[in-house]
N, C-alpha and C positions, 0 to 999 in steps of 0.2 A: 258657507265657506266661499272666500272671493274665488277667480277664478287664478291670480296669483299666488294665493297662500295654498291652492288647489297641485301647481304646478312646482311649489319649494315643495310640497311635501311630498310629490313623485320624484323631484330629483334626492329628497332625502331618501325615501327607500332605494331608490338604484344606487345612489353611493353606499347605502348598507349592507342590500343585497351583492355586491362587488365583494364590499369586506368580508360577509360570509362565506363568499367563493374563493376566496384566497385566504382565510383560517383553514378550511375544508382539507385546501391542496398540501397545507403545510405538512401534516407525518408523511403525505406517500413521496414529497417532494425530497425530502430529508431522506426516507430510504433511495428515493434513484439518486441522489447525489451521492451519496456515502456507496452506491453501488457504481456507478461511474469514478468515481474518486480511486474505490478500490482498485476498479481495471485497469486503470488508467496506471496505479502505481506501481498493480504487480508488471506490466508491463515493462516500466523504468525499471523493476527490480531485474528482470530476465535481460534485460538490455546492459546493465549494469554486470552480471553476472556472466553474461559472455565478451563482456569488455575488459574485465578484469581479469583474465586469461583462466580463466576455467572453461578446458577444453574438454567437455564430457557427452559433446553431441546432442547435449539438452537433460540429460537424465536432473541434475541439478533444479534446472528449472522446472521441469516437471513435478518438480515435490512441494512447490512453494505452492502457496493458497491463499484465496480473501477470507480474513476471517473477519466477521463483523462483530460487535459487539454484543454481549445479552441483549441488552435493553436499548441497543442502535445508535448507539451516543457515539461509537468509534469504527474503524475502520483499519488492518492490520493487514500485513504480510508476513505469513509463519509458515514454516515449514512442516509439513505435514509428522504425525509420531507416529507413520509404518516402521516396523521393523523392514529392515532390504539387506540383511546379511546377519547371518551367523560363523561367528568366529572356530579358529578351531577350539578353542577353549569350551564353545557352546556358549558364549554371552554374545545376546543379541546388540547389534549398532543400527540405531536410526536416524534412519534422514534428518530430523533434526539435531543429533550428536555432527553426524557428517557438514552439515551446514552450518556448524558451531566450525567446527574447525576448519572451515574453510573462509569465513568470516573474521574470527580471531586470530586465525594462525595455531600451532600447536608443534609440541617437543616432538624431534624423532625417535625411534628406539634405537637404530643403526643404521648404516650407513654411509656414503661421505659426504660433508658437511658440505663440500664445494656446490654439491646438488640445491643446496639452497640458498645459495649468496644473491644478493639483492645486484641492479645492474650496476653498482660501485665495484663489487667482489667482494662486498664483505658479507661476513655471517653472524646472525647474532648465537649468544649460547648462553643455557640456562646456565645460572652462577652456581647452583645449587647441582645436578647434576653433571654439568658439562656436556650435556647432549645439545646437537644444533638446533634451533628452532624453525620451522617453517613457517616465512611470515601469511599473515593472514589476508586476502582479498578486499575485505571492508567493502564488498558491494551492495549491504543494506546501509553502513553507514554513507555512502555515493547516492544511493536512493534518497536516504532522509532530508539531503538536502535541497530534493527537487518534490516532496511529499507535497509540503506545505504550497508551494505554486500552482501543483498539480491538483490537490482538494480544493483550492480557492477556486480554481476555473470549472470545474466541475460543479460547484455551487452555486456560480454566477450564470452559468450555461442555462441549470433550472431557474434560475431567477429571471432570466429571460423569458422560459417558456411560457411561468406565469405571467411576468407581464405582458406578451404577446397575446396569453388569451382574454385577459383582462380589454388589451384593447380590442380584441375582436368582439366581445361582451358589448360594448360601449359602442362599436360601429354597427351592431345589430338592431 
């Protein structure tokens, strides 16, 4: 073998050995993104959720979670299912019922309506009972719209690192 065809065929294995170094990285790469991506949202979510006037000293936020997928394909913000109160009735209410209604909004039982007028003064009211509605925060819908920017840069962040070590690889 010349001492050219000696030389295409070391650069051939170091360009393959590269490749096999960056196949290798790709699951753990994918967990730390989807795990940064997470942080990064529930973040926005807790940010969200005290901008949206939920004044609860944090207890709110406290209950939201990263929940990742089975099989690592996704990445969520869900409220955790503790019970955190029993009624006098004895039926338990959980952090996630709680974070339903504060998200969607929800009927009152009584009260005055005035309490929950939006800053126009108006109120809305269930047609069906006539009870006031209290409207809802929407701080995961507030989130959702910054989700997708936030997962992006978190995946681009590790796509960096690989290729940072890739060229360290190549300068060695």
């Amino acid at each position: 073998m010349s001492g050219l065809a000696r030389a295409e065929k070391r650069n051939w294995d170091a360009f393959w050995n590269k490749w096999n170094s960056v196949i290798r990285q790709v699951p753990d790469a994918k967990k730390r993104a989807l795990a940064a991506a997470g942080a990064a949202i529930k973040k926005e979510v807790d940010k969200q959720i005290a901008g949206q006037g939920v004044h609860d000293f944090g207890r709110v936020q406290s209950w939201q979670e990263v929940r990742v997928g089975s099989k690592g394909g996704f990445v969520a913000i869900t409220p955790k299912a503790e019970n955190i109160r029993v009624s006098a009735s004895g039926s338990p209410t959980t952090a996630r019922k709680v974070t339903g209604y504060l998200e969607k909004g929800h009927q009152t039982r009584s009260g005055r309506a005035s309490d929950y007028a939006d800053e126009h003064g108006m109120v809305t009211y269930n047609e069906t009972t006539g009870a006031a509605i209290v409207p809802g925060r929407h701080f995961y819908a507030m989130a959702r719209l910054q989700a997708g920017n936030i997962g992006r840069a978190a995946g681009e962040q590790i796509m960096k690192e690989i290729q940072a070590g890739l060229e360290k690889e190549t300068v060695s």
